[in-house]
N, C-alpha and C positions, 0 to 999 in steps of 0.2 A: 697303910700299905707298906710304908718304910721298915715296921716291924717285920713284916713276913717277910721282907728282903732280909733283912740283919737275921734271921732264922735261918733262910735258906742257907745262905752263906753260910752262919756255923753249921749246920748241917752235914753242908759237903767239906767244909774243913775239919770235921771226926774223920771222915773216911779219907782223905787226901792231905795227908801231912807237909805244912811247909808249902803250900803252894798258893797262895793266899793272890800274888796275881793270874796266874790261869785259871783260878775260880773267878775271878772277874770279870776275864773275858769271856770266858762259857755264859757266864749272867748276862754280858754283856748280847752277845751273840742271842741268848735265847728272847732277853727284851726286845731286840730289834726286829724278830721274828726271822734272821736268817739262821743259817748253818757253818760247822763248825770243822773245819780240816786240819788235825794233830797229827803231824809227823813226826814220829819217837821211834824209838826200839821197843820190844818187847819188853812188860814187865812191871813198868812206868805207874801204872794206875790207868789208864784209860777206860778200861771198862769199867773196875770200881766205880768211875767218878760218872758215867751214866749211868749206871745202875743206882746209883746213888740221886744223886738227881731225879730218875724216873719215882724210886719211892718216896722224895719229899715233897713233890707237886701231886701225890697221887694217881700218876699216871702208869699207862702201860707198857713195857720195855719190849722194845725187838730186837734179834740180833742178825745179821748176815757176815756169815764168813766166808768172803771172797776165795774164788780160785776158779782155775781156768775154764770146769766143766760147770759150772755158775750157769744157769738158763735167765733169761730176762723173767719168765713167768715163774722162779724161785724167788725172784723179790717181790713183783705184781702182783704174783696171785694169778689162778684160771679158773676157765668155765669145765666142770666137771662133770659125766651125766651119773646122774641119778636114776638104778631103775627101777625102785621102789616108786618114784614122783614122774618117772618116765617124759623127765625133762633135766636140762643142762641147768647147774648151780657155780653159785661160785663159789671157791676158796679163796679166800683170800689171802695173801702174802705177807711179809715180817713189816712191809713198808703202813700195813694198817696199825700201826702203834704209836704212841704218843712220841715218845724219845726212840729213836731206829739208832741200833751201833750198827755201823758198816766198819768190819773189820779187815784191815787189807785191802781198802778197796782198788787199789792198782795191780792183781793178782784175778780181779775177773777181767775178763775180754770188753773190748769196747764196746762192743754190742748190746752186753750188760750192763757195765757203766750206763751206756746211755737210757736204759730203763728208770734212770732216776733222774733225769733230765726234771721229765715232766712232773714226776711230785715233789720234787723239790722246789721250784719256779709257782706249779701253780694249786699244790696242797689237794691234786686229781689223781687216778692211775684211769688209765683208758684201754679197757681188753675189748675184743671182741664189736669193735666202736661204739661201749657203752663204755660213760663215764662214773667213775666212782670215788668220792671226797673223802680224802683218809681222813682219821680223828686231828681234832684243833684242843690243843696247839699243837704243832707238829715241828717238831727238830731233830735233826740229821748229824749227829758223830761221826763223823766220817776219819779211819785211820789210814795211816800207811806207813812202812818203813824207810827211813831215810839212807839206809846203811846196803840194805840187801837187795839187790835191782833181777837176782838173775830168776826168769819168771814171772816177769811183770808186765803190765802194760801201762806206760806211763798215760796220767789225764790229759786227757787233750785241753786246751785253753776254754771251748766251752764249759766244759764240764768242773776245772777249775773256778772259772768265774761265778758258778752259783754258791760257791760258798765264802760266807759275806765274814771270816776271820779263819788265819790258818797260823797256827800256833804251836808250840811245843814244850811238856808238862818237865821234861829235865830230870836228871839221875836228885834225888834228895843228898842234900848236904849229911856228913857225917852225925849230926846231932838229930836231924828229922830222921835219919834212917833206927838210928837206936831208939828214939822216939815212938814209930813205927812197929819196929819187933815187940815193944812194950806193949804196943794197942793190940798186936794180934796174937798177943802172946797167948792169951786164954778161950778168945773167941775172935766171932770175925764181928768187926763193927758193924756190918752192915744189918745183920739180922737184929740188935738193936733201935735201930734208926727208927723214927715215928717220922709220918709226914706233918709239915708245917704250911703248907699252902695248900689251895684248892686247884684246878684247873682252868675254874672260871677266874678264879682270882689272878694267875698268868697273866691272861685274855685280858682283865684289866687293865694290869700292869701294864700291858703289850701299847694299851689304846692308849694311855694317858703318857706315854712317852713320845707317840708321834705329836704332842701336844706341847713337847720341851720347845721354849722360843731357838731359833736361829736366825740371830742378824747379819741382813743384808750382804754387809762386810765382811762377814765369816763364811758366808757363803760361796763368796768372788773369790777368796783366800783359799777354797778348797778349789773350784775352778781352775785357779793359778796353777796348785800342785799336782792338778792331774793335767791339765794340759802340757806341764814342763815333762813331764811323764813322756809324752808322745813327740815332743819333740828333741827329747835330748841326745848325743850322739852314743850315749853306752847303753842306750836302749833301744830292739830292735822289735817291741813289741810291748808298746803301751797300755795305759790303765781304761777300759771303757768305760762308758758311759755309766753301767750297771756301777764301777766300782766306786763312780761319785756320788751315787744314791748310796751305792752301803759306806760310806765315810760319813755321812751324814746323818744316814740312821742309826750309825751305832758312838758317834757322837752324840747326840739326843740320848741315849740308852747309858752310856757311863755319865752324862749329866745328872741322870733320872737314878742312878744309883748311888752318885754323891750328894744326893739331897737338893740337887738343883734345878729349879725351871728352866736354867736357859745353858747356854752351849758357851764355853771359852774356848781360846785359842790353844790352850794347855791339852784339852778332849782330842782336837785334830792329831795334834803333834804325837800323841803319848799312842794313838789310834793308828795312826798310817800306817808304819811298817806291817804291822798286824793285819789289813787292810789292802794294801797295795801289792806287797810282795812276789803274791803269788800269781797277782793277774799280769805280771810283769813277764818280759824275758830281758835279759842282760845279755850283752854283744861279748863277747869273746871272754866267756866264763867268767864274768866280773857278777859281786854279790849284790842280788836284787837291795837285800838292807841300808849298806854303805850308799849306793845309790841314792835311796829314800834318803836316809841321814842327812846325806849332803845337798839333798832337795832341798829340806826343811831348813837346813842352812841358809838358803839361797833366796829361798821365795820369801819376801816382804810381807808380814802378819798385817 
């Protein structure tokens, strides 16, 4: 299985120049089986790099492009009638796909937002109070701009906290950009691209990571960093519960990606910021990061 990882990785390192750790957190994020919040500008690679991903797991690609007139059942899916069959069918929506881009998603209404509460948490969409299990595996790209706010509905903290890494892919250095025009200079890489993994193969992956050991000790150590979270005086809105389950599950997941059975202290520390950040708020506009930094300073490994 360690080859089809070292596969996928070069993979998505054809199509996303120079970025060798946000493709590890994306791996990372998708082993864990959570989702994935990139706030960039326009331009970046974002959607290359799921589109990219969808073709190398063999999966199916969805896209939603947030904005204000956004309906909840444009993502869900509805009950449509039929009068040929002279009965109600469903359609189904973009959230029925393997890898979903949400594009902008602080540009739909909360309303909408919150239609992906529930596939995202519990891998269901529920119309009409019939339940319905999108496809497995199932990961959520979720984008936003960090620069342009006017139009926007910021996430609320729920809706933040289901995504278990929020990250950002960075302008390329002058070498990766010349780099870059060389690869697209004739075609686009992507229509190249062969898949290297199965889906079931994922789903593997997926289960034999909740299987990475974590000791005792490293457990209490993550404890420690989320509760200094809740208690400390520049934060006015700590790390939940949720956020110590994904510190751990996606510690287990870059364990399982560096050839490891079991979990160091190195996983946590390199993990948090990525991790904690965003389920955080900071008292009188100070940087969630510096915070963490100085957490990790702090707390006794």
């Amino acid at each position: 299985m360690q080859h089809h990882l070292k596969q996928l990785t070069e993979n998505l390192a054809t199509t996303i120049v120079g970025k060798d750790e946000p493709i590890k957190l994306i791996l990372v994020a998708l082993l864990s089986g959570g989702h994935v919040l990139l706030e960039d500008v326009p331009g970046v690679g974002k959607t290359l790099l799921a589109k990219t991903l969808a073709k190398s797991i063999e999966g199916t690609f969805g896209r939603i492009q947030c904005t204000p007139d956004l309906l909840p059942t444009d993502i869900t899916g509805t009950n449509i009638w039929n009068p040929n069959q002279r009965e109600f069918e469903f359609l189904a929506g973009p959230v029925f796909n393997n890898i979903l881009l949400t594009d902008e998603i602080n540009r739909a209404t909360p309303r909408t937002q919150s239609a992906l509460l529930e596939v995202m948490e519990e891998r269901q969409v529920t119309v009409d109070n019939q339940s319905r299990p999108v496809p497995q595996p199932f990961f959520v790209i979720a984008t936003q701009n960090p620069v342009e706010y006017q139009g926007t509905f910021p996430l609320p903290e729920a809706q933040m906290d289901r995504f278990i890494l929020s990250l950002s892919l960075g302008y390329p250095s002058a070498e990766e950009e010349l780099q870059m025009l060389q690869l697209h200079q004739k075609n686009r890489p992507l229509t190249e691209l062969t898949p290297c993994i199965s889906l079931e193969q994922v789903q593997q992956l997926q289960g034999q990571v909740s299987q990475v050991k974590v000791e005792n000790s490293l457990q209490q150590y993550m404890v420690n960093l989320i509760r200094a979270s809740r208690q400390d005086e520049e934060i006015t809105l700590g790390v939940s519960p949720r956020g110590t389950v994904a510190l751990q599950r996606t510690s287990q997941a870059l364990a399982f990606l560096e050839g490891r059975d079991y979990v160091i202290p190195d996983d946590v520390k390199f993990l948090a910021p990525y991790v904690l950040c965003h389920r955080m708020i900071a008292a009188g506009g100070k940087r969630p990061k510096a915070i963490v930094d100085r957490l990790l300073r702090s707390i006794e490994v």
